[in-house]
C-alpha positions in Angstrom: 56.9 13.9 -16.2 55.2 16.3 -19.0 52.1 16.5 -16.6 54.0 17.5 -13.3 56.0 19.8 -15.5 53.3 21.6 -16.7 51.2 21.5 -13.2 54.8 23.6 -11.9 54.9 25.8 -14.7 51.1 26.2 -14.1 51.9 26.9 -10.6 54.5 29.5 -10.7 52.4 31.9 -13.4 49.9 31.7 -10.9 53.2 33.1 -8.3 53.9 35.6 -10.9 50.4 37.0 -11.7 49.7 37.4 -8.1 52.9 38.8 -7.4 52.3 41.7 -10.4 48.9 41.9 -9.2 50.1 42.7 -5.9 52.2 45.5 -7.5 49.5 46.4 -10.3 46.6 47.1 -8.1 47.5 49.5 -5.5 48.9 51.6 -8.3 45.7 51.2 -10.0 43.6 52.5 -6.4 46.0 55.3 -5.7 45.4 56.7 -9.8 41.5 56.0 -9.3 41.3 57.6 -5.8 43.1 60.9 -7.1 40.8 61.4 -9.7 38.1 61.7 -7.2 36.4 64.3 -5.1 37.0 64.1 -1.2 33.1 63.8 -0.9 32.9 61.0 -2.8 35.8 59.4 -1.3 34.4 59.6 2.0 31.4 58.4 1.2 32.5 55.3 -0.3 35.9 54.2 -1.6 35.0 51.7 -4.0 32.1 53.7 -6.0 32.8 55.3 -9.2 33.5 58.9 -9.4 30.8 61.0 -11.1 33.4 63.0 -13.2 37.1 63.2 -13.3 38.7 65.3 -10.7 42.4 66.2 -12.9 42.6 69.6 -10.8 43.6 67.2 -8.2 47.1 67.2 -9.7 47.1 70.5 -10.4 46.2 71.4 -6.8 49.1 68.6 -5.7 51.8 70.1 -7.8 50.9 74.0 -6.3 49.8 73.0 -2.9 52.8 70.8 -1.7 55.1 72.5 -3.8 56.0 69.3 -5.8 57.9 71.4 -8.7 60.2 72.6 -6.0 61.4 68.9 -4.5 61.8 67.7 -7.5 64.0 70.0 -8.8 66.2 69.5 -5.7 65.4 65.9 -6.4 66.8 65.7 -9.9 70.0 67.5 -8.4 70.4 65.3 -5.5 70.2 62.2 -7.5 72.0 63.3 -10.5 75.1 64.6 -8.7 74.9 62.0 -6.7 74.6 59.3 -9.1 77.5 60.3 -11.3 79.5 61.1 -7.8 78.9 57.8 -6.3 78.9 55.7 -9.5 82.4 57.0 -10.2 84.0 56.3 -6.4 82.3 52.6 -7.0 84.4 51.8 -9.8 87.4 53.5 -8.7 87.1 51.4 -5.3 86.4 48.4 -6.8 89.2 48.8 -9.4 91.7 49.4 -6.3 90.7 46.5 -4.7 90.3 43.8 -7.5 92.8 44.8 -10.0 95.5 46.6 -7.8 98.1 44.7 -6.0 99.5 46.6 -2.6 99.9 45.4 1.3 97.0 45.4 2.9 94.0 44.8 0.2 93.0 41.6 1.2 92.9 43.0 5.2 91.1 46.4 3.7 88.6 43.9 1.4 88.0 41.9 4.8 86.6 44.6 6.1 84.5 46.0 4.2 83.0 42.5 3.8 82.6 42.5 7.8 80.8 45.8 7.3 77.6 43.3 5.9 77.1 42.2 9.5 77.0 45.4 10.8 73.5 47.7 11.4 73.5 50.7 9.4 71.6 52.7 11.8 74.4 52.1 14.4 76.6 54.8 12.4 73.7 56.9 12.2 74.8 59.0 15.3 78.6 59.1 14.6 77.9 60.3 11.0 75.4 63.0 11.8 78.3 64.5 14.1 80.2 64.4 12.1 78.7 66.1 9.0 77.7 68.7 12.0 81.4 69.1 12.8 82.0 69.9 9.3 78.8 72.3 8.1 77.2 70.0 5.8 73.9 69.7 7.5 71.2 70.9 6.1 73.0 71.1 3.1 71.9 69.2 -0.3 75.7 68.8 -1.5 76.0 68.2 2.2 74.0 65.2 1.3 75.5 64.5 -2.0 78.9 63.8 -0.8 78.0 62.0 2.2 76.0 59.3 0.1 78.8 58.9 -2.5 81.8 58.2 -0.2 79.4 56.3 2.5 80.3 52.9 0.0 77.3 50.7 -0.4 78.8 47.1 0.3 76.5 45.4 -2.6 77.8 47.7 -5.2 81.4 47.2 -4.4 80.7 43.0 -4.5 78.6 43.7 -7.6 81.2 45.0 -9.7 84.2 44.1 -7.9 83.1 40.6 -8.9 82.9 41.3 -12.5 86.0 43.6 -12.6 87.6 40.2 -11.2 86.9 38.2 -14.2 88.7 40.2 -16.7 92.1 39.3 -17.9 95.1 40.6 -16.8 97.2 40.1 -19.9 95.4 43.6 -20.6 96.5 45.8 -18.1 100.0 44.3 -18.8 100.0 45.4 -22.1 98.8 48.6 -21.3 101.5 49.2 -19.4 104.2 48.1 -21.4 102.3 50.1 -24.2 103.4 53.0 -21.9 99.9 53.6 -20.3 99.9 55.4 -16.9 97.5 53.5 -13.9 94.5 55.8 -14.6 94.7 55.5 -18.3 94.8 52.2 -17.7 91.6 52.1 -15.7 89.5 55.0 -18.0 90.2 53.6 -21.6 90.4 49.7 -20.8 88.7 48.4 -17.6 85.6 51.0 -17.8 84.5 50.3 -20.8 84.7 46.5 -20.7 83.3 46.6 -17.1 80.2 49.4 -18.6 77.5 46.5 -18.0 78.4 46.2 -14.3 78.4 50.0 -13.9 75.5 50.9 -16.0 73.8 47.9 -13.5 75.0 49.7 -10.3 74.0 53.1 -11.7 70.4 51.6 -12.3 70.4 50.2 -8.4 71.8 53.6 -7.2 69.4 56.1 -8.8 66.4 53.9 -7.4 67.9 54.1 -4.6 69.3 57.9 -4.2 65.5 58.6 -5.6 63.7 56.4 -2.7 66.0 57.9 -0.1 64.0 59.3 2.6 65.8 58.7 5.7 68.9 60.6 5.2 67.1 63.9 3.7 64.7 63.2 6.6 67.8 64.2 9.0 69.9 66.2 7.7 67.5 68.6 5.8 65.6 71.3 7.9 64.7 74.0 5.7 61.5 73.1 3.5 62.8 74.7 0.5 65.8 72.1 0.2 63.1 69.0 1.1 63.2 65.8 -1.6 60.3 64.7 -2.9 60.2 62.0 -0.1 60.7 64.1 2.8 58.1 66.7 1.0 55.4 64.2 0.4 56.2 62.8 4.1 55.7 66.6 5.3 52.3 66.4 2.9 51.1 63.4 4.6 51.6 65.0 8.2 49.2 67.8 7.0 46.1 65.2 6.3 46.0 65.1 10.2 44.5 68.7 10.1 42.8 68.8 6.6 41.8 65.0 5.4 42.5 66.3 1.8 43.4 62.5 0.5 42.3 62.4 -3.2 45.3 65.4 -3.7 47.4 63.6 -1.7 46.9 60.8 -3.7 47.6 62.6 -6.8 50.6 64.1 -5.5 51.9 60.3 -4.6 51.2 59.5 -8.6 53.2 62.4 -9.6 55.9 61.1 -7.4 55.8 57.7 -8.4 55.7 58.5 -12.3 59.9 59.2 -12.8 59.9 55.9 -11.1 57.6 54.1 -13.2 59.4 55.5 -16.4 62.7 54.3 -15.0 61.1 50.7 -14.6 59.6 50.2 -17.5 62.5 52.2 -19.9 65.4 49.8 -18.0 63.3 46.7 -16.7 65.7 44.3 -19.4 68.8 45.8 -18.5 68.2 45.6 -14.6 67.7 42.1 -15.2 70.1 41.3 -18.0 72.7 43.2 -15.8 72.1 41.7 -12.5 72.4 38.4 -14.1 75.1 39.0 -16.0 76.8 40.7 -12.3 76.0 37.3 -10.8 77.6 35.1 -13.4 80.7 36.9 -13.5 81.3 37.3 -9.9 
């Protein structure tokens, strides 16, 4: 028994170190290609560069007007996070804690809404954004990702709002408490690991968002960093410029590194804890 549990253990640090090295390394090429000239690129991809480009960045951050997206970046996702984080817990207070005619219909359908293809309400939604001048349009873009629920959220913390007592909320109430006091001074903060959890999954993925800025952003000066470094990468069709394009892809990547590594425990210790009390 000792020798085929230490063969598995054996065999899933092997899983794991191939699975970070499958992460590790590309990171690893990008930062070594962008520190290279385009000469010496072409010329062979795996040699070592005879000095280190940094102007590479430099000419990145200028040249695809990085500074720019980013700043519309950090608005997007920080209204947005705050925005959507907020309409999470209020929805999934309404439909765990609340008792009215209707929830467990209204909950049914939001759970039938997992079988459904996002991109089918791509066309509906874009009318209707049109209908109602918010194209084009960063707060446009805000509010239609915070009240567009994300299903996984709502079961996320739903399921851990769930688990708390009611004795509490009675008391509250006979204490006087009105339904929103109720809700901002007792079932936030004991439900704060589930929202700080959701608020991690929704800034990676406000941040890594490309498809709606893609189509509902047309002016260049409103552009994410994704749909900006997508725009970058159509230009290397005409100029084959790839060692700044790959320094413009580290400076994109960097917030999201920093993220990771700041919050890596508390994504996991979160999700866990998510799971076990749904």
């Amino acid at each position: 028994m000792a020798e085929r549990r230490t063969l598995a253990d054996g065999f899933w640090r092997g899983i794991l170190f191939l699975w970070a090295l499958s992460i590790l390394f590309p990171v690893a090429w990008i930062f070594y290609q962008s520190l290279r000239t385009n000469v010496d690129f072409f010329q062979n991809i795996w040699a070592l560069p005879s000095t280190l480009n940094w102007s590479n960045y430099t000419k990145a951050w200028n040249g695809y007007g990085i500074g720019k997206s980013l700043l519309n970046t950090v608005y997007y996702v920080g209204v947005g996070l705050v925005l959507g984080t907020f309409l999470t817990t209020l929805n999934a207070y309404a439909l765990t804690r609340m008792k009215f005619k209707g929830r467990k219909f209204i909950w049914g359908l939001v759970m039938l809404s997992l079988f459904l293809p996002g991109v089918n309400a791509l066309v509906p939604q874009y009318v209707l954004m049109k209908s109602l001048s918010l194209t084009n349009s960063l707060t446009g873009l805000i509010v239609l990702d915070s009240f567009g629920e994300n299903v996984f959220f709502l079961m996320l913390l739903g399921g851990f709002m769930s688990s708390l007592p009611k004795d509490l909320e009675e008391s509250a109430h006979m204490d006087g408490a009105t339904l929103f006091q109720t809700f901002w001074k007792i079932i936030v903060p004991l439900s704060m690991p589930g929202i700080v959890t959701v608020a991690i999954f929704k800034f990676l993925g406000l941040y890594n968002n490309f498809l709606g800025p893609f189509i509902y952003l047309s002016d260049p000066a409103k552009y994410t960093i994704g749909v900006n470094m997508y725009q970058a990468n159509m230009k290397m069709q005409y100029t084959s410029d790839w060692v700044t394009m790959f320094a413009g892809v580290m400076i994109v990547m960097i917030p999201s590194i920093i993220f990771y590594i700041v919050f890596q425990r508390r994504i996991m210790e979160g999700a866990t804890m998510g799971a076990m009390k749904g």
